[in-house]
C-alpha positions in Angstrom: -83.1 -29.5 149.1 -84.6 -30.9 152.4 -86.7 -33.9 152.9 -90.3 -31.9 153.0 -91.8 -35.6 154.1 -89.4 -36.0 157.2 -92.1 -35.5 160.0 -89.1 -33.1 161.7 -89.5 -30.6 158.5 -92.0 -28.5 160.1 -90.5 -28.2 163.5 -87.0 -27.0 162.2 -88.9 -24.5 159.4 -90.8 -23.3 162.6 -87.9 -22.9 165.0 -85.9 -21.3 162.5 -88.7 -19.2 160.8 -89.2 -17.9 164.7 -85.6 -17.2 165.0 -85.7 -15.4 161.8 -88.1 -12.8 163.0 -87.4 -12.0 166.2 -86.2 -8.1 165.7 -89.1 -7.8 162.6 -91.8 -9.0 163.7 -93.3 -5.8 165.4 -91.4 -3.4 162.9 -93.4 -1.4 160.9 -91.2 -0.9 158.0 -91.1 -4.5 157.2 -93.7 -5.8 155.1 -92.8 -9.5 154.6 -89.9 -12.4 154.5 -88.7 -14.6 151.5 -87.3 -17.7 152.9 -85.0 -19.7 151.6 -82.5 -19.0 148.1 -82.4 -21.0 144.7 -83.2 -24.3 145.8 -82.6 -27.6 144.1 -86.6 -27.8 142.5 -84.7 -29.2 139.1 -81.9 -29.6 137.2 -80.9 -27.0 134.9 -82.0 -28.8 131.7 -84.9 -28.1 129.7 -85.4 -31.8 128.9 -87.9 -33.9 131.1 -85.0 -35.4 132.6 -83.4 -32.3 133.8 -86.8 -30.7 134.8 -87.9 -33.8 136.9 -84.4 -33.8 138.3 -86.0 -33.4 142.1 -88.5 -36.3 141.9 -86.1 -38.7 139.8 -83.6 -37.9 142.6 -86.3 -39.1 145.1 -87.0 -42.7 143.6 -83.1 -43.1 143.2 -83.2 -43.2 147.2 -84.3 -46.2 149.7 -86.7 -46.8 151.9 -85.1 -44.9 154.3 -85.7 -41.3 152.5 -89.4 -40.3 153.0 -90.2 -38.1 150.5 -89.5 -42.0 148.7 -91.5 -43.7 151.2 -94.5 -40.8 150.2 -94.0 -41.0 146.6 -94.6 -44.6 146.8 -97.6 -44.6 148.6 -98.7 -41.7 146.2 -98.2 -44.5 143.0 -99.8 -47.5 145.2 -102.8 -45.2 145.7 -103.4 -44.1 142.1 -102.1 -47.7 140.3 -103.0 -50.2 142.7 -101.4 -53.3 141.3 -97.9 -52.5 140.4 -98.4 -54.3 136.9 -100.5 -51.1 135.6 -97.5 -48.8 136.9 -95.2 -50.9 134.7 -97.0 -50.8 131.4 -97.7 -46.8 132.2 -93.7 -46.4 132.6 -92.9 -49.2 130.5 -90.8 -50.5 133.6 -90.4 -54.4 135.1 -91.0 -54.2 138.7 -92.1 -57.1 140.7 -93.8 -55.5 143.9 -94.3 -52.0 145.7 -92.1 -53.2 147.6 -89.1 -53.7 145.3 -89.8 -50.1 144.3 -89.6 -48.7 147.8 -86.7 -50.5 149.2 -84.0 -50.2 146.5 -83.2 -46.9 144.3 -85.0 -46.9 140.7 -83.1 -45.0 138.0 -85.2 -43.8 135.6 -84.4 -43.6 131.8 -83.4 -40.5 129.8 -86.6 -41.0 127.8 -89.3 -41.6 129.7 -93.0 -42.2 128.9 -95.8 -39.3 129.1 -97.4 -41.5 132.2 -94.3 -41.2 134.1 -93.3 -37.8 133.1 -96.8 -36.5 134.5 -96.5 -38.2 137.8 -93.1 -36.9 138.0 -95.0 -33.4 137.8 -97.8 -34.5 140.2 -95.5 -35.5 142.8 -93.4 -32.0 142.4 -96.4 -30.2 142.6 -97.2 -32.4 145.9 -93.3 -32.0 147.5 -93.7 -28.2 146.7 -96.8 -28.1 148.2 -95.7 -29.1 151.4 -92.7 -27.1 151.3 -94.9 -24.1 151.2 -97.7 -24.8 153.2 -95.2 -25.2 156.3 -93.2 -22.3 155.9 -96.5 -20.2 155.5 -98.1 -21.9 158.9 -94.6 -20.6 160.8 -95.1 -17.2 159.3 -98.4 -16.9 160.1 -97.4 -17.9 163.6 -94.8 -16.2 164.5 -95.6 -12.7 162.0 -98.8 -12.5 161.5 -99.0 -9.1 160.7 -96.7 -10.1 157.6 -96.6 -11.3 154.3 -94.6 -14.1 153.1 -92.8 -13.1 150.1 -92.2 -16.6 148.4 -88.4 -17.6 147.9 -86.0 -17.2 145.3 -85.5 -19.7 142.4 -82.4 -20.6 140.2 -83.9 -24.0 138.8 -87.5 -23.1 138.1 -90.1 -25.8 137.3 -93.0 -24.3 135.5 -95.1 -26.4 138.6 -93.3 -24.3 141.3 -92.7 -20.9 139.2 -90.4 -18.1 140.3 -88.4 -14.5 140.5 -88.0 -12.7 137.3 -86.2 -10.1 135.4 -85.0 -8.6 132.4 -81.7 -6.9 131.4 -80.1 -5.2 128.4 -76.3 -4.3 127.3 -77.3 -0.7 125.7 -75.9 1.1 129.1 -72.9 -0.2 130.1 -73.2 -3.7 131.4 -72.0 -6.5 130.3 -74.6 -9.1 130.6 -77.5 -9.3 130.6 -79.3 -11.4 132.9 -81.2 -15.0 132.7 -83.3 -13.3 130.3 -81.9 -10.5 128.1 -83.9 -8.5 125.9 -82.7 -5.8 123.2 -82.6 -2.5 125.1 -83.7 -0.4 128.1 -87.2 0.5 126.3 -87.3 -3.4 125.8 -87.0 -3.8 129.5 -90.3 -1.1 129.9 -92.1 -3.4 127.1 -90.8 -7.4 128.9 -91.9 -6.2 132.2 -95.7 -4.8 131.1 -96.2 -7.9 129.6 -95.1 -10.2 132.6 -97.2 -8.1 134.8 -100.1 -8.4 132.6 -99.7 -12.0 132.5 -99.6 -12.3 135.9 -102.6 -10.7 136.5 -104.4 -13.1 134.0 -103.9 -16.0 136.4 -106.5 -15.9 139.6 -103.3 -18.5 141.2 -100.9 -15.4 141.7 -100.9 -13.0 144.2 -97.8 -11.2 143.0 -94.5 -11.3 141.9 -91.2 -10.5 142.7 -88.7 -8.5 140.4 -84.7 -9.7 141.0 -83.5 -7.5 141.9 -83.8 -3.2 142.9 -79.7 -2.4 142.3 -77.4 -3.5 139.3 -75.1 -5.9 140.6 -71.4 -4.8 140.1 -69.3 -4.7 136.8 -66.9 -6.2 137.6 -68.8 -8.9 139.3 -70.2 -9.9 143.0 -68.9 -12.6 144.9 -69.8 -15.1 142.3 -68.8 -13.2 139.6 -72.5 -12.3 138.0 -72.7 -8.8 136.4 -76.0 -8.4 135.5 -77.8 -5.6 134.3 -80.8 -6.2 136.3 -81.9 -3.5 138.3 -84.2 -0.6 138.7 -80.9 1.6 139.6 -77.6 1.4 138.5 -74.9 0.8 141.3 -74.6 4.5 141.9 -78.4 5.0 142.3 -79.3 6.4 138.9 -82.5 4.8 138.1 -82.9 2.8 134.8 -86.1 5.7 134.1 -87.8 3.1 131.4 -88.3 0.6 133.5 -88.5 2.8 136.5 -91.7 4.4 135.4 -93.5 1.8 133.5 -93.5 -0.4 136.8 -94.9 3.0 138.5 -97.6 3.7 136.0 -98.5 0.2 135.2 -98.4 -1.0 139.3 -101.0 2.1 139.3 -103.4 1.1 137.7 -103.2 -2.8 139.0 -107.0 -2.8 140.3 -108.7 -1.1 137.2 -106.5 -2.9 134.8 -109.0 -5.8 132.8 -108.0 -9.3 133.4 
């Protein structure tokens, strides 16, 4: 994960965002860019520790790291006197400044005050992380979307792709999140869309991913039975036509 708060961050996105889009800017048949693949927003746990991995990560740094040097300065602003940070996270600091300048490892079990400015400052870091790879775009395509980028660790304050596969045609796995059947699939992807729609913060979502990946694995090995087609083009028809009937009727649908 890059240092968001580095004041070089949005210079390098830029240059390599304009890079990026040279030969696509102009095309017609390109609608938009994702940028960037499964970052490190969190650990893989679904324990606070785990899901806070990025900012925990941060306040094990120095002074030297300024996405630390932020996150201080975002605690000095809402505390004020380092004794009310310590009773909210139960900790035994003497100064801002001993919190800055040497790497803080938080405990396993931390306390609900510290867990939620873990999530404010996430929420912050990804913030920035969006906002200026979204100026580039608009910069250097305007006459294109961006597409978000693709998760593997997936904070509920940062959100991400999504799919849905089954082991009733074939495959052998199925997916991050598996569900019973093909006609499951049809069901698991109405009901995501529809939650979607229910909150005025999205303005879409992105399904991972259009083909089947291999059976006997990619590069990486994964095998999932994820996509609208098979790997010899035959589509998956459940979930083929429910996303065509149910994107159909996306602007008369009720909320």
């Amino acid at each position: 994960m890059p240092d968001v708060f580095d004041e070089r961050f949005p210079e390098v996105v830029e240059r390599a965002v304009a890079n990026a889009v040279r030969d696509w800017k102009d095309d017609p048949w390109c609608i938009g860019y994702f940028v960037d693949n499964e970052l490190s927003w969190g650990g893989w746990g679904d324990d606070p520790a785990g899901h806070y991995d990025l900012p925990r990560r941060v306040l094990a740094g120095d002074g030297n790291l300024p996405a630390k040097r932020e996150f201080v300065r975002l605690l000095r602003g809402k505390y004020g006197d380092i004794a009310k940070l310590n009773i909210a996270w139960k900790a035994n600091l003497s100064s801002w400044e001993e919190l800055l300048s040497r790497p803080i490892e938080l405990p396993a079990q931390m306390t609900d005050a510290c867990i939620a400015d873990l999530s404010e400052f996430l929420v912050h870091f990804a913030r920035r992380y969006f906002s200026a790879v979204r100026d580039a775009l608009k910069k250097h395509a305007p006459n294109q979307l961006y597409l978000g980028c693709r998760f593997a660790p997936r904070p509920m304050e940062v959100v991400g792709e999504f799919h849905f596969g089954a082991l009733d045609r074939g495959m052998f796995h199925g997916g991050l999140i598996p569900v019973a059947s093909q006609k499951e699939r049809d069901k698991a992807y109405r009901a995501y869309l529809h939650s979607v729609w229910k909150l005025p913060a999205f303005v879409g979502c992105h399904w991972f991913q259009y083909v089947d990946q291999p059976l006997t694995g990619r590069f990486d090995g994964e095998n999932y039975d994820i996509g609208f087609v098979s790997i010899v083009d035959h589509p998956h028809w459940e979930l083929a036509e429910a996303a065509r009937e149910i994107n159909g009727r996306v602007y008369v649908l009720p909320k």
